[in-house]
DODREN-797825 format. One line per field, with one value per atom (N, C-alpha, C, CB): z negated, x negated, y; atom name; residue in three letters. Coordinates in Angstrom, 3 decimals, always signed. Glycine has a CB too. Example, Ala and Ser with C-alpha at 12.3 -4.5 7.8 and 13.67 -1.06 7.14 Angstrom:
REM residues 2
z: (-7.800  -7.800  -7.800  -9.046  -7.080  -7.140  -7.870  -5.725)
x: (-13.190  -12.300  -13.200  -11.308  -12.850  -13.670  -12.900  -14.084)
y: (-5.690  -4.500  -3.300  -4.473  -2.250  -1.060  +0.030  -0.598)
at: (N  CA  C  CB  N  CA  C  CB)
aa: (ala  ala  ala  ala  ser  ser  ser  ser)
END
This chain:
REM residues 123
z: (-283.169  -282.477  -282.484  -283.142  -281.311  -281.284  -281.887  -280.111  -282.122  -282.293  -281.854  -283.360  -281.125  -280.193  -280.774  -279.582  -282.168  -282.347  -283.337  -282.652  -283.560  -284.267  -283.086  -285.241  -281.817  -280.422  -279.544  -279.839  -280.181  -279.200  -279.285  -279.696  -277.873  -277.518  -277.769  -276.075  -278.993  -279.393  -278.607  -279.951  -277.439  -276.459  -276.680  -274.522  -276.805  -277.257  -278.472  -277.080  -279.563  -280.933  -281.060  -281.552  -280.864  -281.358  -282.768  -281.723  -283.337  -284.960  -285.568  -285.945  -286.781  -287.736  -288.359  -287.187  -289.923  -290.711  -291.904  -291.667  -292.513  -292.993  -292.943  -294.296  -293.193  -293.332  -292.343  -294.708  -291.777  -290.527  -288.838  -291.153  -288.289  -287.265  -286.718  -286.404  -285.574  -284.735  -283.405  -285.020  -283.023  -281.293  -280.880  -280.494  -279.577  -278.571  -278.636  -277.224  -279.391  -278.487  -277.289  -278.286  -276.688  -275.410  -274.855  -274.541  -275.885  -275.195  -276.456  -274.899  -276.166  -277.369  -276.750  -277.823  -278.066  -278.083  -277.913  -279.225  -277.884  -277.776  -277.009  -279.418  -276.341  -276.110  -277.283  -275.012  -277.721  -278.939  -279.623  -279.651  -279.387  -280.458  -280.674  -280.279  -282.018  -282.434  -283.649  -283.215  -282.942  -284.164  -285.254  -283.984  -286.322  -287.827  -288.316  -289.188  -287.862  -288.364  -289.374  -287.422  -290.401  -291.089  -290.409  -292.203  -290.526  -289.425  -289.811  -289.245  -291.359  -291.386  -291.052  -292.458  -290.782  -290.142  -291.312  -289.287  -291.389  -292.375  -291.962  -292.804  -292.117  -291.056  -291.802  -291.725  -293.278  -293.253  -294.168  -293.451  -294.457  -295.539  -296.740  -295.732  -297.585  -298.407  -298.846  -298.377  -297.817  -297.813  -298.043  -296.686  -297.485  -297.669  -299.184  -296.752  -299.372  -300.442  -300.822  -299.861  -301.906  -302.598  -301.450  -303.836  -300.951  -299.969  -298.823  -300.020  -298.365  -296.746  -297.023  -295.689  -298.164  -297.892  -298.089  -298.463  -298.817  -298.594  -296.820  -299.758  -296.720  -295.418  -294.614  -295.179  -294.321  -293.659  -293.407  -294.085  -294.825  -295.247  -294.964  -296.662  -294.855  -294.290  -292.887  -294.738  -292.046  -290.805  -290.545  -290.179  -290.886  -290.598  -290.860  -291.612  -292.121  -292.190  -290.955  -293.483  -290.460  -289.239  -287.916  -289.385  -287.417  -286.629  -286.564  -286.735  -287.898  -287.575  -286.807  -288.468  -287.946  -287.333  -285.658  -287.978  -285.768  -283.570  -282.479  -283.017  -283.255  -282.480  -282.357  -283.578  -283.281  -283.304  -282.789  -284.643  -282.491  -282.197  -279.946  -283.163  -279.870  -278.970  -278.004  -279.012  -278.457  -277.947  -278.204  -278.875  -278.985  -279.356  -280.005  -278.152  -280.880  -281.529  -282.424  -282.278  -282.891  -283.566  -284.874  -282.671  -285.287  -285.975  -285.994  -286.097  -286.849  -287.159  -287.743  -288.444  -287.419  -288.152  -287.879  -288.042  -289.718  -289.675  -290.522  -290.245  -289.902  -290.282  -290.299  -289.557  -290.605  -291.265  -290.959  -293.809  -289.771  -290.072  -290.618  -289.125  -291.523  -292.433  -292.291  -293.253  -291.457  -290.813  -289.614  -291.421  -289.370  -287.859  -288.417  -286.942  -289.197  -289.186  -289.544  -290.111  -289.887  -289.645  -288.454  -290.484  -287.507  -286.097  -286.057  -286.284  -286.489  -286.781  -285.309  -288.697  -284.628  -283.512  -283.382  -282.443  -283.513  -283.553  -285.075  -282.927  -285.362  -287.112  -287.612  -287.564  -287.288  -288.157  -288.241  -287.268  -289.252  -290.517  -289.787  -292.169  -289.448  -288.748  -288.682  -287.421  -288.791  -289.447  -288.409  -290.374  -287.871  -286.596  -286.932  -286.251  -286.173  -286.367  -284.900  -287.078  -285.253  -283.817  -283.903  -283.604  -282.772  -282.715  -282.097  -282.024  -282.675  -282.061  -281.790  -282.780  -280.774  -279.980  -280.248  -277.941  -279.989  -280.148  -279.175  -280.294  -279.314  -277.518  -277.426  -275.347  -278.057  -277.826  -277.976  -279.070  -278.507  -278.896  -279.386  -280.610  -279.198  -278.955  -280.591  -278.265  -281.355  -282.889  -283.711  -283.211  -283.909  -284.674  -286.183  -285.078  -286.700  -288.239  -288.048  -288.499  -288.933  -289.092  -288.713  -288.564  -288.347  -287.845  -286.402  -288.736  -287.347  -286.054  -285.322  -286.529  -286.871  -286.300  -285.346  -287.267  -284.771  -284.007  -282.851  -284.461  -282.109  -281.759  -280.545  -282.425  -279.474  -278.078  -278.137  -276.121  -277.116  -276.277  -275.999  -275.272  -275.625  -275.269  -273.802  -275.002  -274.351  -273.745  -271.937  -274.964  -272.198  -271.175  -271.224  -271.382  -270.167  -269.561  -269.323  -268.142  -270.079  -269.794  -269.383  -270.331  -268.590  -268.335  -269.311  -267.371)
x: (-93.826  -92.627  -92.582  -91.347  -92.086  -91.838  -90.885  -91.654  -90.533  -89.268  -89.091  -88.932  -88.293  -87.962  -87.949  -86.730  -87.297  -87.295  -88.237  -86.100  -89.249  -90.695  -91.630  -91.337  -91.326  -91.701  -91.566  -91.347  -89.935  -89.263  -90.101  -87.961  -89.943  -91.047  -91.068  -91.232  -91.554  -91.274  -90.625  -92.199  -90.876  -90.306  -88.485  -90.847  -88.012  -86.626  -86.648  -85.929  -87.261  -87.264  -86.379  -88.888  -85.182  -83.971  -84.364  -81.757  -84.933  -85.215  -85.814  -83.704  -86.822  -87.412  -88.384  -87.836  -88.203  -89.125  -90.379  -87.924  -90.619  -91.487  -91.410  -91.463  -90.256  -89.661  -88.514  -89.022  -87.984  -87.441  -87.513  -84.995  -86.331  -86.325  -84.977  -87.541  -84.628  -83.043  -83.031  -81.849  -82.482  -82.742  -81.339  -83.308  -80.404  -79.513  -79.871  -79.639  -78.465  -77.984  -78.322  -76.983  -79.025  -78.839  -77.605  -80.304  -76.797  -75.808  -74.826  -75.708  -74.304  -73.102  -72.500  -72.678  -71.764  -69.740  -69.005  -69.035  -70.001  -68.951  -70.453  -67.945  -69.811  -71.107  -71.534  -70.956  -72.756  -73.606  -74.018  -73.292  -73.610  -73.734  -75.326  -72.999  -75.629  -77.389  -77.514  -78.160  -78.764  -79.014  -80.338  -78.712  -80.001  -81.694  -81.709  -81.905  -83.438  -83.993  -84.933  -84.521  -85.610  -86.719  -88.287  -86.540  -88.839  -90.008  -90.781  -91.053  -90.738  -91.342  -90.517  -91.955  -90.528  -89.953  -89.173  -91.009  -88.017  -86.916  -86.042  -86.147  -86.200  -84.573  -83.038  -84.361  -82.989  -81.398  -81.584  -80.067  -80.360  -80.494  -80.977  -79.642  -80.556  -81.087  -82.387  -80.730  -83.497  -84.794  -85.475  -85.118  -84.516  -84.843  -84.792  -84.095  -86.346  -86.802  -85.764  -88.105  -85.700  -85.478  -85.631  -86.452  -86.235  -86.918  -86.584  -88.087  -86.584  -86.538  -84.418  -87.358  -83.827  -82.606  -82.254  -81.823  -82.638  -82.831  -83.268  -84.269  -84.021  -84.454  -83.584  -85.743  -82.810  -82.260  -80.989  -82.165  -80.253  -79.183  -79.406  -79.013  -80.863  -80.932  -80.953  -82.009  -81.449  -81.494  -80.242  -82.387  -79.206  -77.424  -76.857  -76.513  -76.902  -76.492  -77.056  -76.788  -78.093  -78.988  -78.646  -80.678  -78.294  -77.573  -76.200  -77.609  -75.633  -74.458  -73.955  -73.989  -74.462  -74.581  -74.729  -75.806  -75.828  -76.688  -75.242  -78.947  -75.093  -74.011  -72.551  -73.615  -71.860  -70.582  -70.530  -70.016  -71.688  -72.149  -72.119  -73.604  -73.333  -73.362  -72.504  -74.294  -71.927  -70.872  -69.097  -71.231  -69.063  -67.477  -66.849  -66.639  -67.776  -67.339  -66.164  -68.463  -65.076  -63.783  -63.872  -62.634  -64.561  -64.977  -65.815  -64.525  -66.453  -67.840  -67.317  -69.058  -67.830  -68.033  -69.181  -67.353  -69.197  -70.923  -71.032  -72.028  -71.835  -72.080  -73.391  -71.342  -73.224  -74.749  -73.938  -75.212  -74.720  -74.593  -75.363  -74.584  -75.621  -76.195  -76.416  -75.786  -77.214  -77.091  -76.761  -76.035  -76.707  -76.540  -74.522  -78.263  -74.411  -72.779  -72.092  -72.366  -72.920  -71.973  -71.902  -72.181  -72.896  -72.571  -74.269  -71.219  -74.828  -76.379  -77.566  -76.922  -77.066  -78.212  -80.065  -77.617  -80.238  -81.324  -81.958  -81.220  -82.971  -83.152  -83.958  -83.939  -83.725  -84.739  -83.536  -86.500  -83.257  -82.295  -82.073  -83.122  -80.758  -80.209  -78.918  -80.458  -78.842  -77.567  -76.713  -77.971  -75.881  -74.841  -73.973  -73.476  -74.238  -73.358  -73.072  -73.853  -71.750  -70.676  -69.997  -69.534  -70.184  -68.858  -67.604  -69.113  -66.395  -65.085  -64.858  -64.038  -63.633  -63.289  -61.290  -64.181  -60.815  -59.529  -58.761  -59.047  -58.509  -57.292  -58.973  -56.869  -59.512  -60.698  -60.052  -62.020  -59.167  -58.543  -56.876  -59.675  -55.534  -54.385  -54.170  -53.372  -54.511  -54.569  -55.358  -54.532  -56.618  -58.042  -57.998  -58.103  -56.802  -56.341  -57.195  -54.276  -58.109  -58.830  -60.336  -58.232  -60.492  -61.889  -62.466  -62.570  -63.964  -64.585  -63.883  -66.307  -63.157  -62.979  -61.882  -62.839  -60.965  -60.076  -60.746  -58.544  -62.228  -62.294  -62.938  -62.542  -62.522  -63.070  -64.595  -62.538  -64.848  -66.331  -66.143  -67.026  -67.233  -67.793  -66.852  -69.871  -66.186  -64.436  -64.960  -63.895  -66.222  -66.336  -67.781  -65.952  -68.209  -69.815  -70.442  -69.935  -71.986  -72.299  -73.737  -71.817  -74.291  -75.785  -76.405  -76.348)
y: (+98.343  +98.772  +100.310  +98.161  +100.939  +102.516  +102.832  +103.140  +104.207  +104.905  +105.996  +105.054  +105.984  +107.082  +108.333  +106.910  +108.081  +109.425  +110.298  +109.616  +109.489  +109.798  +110.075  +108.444  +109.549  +109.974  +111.028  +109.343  +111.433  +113.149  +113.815  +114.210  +114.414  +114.913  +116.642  +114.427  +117.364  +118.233  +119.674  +118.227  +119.357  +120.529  +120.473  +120.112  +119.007  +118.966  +119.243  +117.805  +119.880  +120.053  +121.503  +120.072  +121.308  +123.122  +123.734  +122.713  +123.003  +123.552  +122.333  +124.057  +123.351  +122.259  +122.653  +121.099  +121.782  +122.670  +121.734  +123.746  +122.008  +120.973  +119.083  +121.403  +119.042  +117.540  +116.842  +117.499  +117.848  +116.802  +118.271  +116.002  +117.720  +118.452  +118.019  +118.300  +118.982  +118.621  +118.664  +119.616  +117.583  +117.570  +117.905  +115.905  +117.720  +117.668  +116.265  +118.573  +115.246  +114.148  +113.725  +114.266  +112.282  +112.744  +111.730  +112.696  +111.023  +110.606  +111.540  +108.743  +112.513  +113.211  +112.757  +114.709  +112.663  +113.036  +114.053  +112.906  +115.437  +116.431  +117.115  +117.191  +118.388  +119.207  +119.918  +120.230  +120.246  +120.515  +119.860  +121.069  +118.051  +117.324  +117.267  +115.964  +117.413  +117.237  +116.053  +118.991  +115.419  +115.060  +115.121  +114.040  +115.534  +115.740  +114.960  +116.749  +114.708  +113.564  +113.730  +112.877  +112.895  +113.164  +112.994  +112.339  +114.147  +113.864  +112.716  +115.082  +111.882  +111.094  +109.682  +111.306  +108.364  +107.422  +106.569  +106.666  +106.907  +106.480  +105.587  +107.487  +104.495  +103.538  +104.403  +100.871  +104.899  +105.491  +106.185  +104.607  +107.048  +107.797  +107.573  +108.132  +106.400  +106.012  +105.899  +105.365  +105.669  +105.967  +107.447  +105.511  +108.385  +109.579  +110.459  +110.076  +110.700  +111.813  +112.980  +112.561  +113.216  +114.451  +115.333  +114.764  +116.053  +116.700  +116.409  +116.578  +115.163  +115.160  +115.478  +112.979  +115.042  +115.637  +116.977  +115.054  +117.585  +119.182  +119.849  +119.585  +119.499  +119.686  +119.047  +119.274  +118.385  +117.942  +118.994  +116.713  +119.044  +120.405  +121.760  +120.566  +121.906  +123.245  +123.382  +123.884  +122.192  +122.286  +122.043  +121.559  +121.362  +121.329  +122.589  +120.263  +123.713  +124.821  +125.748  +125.221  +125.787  +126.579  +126.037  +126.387  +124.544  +124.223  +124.845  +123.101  +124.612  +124.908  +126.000  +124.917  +126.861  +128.342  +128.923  +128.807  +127.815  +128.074  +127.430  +126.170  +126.266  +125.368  +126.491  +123.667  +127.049  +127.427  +128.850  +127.256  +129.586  +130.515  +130.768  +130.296  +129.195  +129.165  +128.272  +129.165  +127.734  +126.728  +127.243  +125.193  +128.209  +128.306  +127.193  +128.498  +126.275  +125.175  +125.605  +124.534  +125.067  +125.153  +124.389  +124.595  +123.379  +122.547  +121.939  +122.070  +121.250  +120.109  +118.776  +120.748  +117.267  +116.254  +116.224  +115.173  +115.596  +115.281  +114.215  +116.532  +113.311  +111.935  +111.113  +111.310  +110.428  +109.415  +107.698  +109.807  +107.159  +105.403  +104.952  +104.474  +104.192  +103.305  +102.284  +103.189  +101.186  +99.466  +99.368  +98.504  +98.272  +98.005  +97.279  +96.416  +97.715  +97.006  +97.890  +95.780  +99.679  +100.837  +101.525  +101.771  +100.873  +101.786  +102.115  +103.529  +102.040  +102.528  +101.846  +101.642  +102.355  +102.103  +102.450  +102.891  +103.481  +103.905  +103.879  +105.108  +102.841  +102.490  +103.487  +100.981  +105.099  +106.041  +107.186  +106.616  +107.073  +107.989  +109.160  +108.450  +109.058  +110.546  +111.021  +110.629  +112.199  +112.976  +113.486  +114.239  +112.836  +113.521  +115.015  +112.253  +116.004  +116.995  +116.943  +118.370  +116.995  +117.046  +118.118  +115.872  +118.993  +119.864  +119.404  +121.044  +119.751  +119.819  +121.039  +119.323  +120.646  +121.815  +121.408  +121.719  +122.979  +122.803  +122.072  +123.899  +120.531  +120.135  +118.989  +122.356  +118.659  +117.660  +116.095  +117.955  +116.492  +114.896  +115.468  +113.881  +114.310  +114.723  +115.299  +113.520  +114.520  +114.314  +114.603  +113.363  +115.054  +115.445  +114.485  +117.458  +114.344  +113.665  +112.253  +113.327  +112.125  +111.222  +111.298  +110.370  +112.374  +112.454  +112.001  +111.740  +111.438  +110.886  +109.261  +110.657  +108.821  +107.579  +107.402  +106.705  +108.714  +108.280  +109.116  +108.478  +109.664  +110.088  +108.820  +111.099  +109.140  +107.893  +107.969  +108.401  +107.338  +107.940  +108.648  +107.568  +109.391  +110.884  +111.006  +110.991  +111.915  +112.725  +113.058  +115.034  +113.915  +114.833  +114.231  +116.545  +114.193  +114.138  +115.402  +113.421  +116.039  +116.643  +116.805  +117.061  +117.783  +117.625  +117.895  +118.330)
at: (N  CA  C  CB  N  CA  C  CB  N  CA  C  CB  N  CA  C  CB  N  CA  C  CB  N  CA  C  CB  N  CA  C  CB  N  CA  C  CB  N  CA  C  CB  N  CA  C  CB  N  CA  C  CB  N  CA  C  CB  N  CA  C  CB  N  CA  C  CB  N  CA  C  CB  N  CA  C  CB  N  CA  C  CB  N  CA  C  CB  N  CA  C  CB  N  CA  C  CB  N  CA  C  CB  N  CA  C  CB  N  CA  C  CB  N  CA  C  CB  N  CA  C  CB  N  CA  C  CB  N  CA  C  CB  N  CA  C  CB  N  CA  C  CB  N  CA  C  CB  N  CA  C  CB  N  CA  C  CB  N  CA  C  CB  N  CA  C  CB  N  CA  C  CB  N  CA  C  CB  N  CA  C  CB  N  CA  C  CB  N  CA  C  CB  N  CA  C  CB  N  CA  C  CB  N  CA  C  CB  N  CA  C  CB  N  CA  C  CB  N  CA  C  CB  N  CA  C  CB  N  CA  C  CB  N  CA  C  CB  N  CA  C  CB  N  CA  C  CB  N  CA  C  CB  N  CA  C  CB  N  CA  C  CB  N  CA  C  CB  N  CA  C  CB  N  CA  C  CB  N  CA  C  CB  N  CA  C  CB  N  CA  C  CB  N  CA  C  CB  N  CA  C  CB  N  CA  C  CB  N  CA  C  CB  N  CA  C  CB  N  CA  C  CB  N  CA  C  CB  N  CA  C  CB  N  CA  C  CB  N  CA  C  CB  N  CA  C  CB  N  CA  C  CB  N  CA  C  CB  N  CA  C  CB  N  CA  C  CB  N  CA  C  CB  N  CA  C  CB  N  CA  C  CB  N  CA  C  CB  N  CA  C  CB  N  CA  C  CB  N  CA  C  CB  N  CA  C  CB  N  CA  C  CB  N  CA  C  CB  N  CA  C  CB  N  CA  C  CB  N  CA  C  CB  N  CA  C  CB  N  CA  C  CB  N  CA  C  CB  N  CA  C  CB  N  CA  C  CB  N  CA  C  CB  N  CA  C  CB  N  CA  C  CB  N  CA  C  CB  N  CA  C  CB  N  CA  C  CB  N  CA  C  CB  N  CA  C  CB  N  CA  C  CB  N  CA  C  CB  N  CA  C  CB  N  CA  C  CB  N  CA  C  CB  N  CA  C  CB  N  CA  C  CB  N  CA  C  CB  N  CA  C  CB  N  CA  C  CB  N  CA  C  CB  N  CA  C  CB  N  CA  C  CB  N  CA  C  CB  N  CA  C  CB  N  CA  C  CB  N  CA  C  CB  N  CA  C  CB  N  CA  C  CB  N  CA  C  CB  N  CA  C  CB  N  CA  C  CB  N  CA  C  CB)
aa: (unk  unk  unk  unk  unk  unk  unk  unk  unk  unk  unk  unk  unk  unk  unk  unk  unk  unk  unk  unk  unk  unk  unk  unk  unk  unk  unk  unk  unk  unk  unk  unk  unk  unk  unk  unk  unk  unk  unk  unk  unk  unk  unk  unk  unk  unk  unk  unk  unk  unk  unk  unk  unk  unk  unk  unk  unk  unk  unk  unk  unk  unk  unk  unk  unk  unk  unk  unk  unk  unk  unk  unk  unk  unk  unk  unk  unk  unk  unk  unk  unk  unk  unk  unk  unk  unk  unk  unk  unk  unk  unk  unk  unk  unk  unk  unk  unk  unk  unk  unk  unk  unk  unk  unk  unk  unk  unk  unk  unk  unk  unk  unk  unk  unk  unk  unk  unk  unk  unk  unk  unk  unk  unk  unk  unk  unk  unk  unk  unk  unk  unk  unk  unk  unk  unk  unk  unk  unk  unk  unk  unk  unk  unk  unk  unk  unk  unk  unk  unk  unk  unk  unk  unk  unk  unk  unk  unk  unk  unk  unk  unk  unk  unk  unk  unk  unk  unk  unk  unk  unk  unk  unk  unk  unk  unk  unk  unk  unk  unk  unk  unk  unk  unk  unk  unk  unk  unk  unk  unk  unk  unk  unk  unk  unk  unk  unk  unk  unk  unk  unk  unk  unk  unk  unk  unk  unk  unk  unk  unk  unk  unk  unk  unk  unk  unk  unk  unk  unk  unk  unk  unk  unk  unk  unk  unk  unk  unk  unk  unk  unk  unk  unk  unk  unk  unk  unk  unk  unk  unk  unk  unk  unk  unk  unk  unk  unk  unk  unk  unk  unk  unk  unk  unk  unk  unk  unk  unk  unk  unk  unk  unk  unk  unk  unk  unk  unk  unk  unk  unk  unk  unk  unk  unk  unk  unk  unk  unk  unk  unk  unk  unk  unk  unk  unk  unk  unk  unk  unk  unk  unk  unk  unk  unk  unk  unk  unk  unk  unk  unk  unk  unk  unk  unk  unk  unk  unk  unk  unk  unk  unk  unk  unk  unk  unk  unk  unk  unk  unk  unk  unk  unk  unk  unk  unk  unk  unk  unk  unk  unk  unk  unk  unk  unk  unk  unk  unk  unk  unk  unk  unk  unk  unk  unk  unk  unk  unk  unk  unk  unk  unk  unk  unk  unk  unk  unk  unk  unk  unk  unk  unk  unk  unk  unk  unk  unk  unk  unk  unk  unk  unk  unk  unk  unk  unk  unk  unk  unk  unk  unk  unk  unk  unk  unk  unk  unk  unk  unk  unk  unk  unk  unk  unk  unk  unk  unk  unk  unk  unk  unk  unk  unk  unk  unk  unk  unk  unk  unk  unk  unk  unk  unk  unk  unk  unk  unk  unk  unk  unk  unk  unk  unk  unk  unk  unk  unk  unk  unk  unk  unk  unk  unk  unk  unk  unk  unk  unk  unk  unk  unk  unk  unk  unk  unk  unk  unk  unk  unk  unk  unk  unk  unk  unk  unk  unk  unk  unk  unk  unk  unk  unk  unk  unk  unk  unk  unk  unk  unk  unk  unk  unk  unk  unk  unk  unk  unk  unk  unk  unk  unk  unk  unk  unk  unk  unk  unk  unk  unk  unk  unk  unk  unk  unk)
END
């Protein structure tokens, strides 16, 4: 079986360093949304090394930075599904950083979980 995202095709690669890497969402929730993966093929966090989570944290601090910089992001959620009965679609271990924006949702209190589908469509 493939995995798409042991497959991305490195030209979408925004950053990355020994042990994983960070793409652009290609269905986000917000504009900037990325997601870091471990370059080696992990179904969830839990699988992931000493190392591949370090690496992972450094590529979220260096996103962050690129994202709020280049987007005017106002805030971040950042998240991890775990199974196919937390929301976990794609089975190779990956770390959602979402930007919010101020007026993105009526309420922000609660996070991601009161947040819809993806608000705005973007290219």
């Amino acid at each position: 079986m493939t995995c798409i995202f042991c497959e991305k095709d490195t030209e979408k690669v925004i950053f990355q360093n020994e042990y994983a890497k960070a793409f652009y969402d290609e269905f986000p929730v917000n504009q900037g949304h990325v997601l870091i993966v471990p370059k080696a093929h992990r179904e969830h966090y839990f699988e992931l090394s000493q190392d591949e989570v370090l690496a992972i944290l450094e590529l979220l601090h260096e996103c962050r930075a690129y994202i709020a910089e280049r987007f005017q992001a106002d805030g971040f959620n950042i998240g991890w599904n775990c199974g196919e009965e937390a929301g976990q679609s794609v089975f190779h271990a990956h770390c959602h950083l979402i930007p919010r924006y101020k007026g993105d949702v009526d309420k922000p209190k609660g996070g991601i979980r009161n947040f819809k589908e993806a608000l705005v469509k973007y290219d």
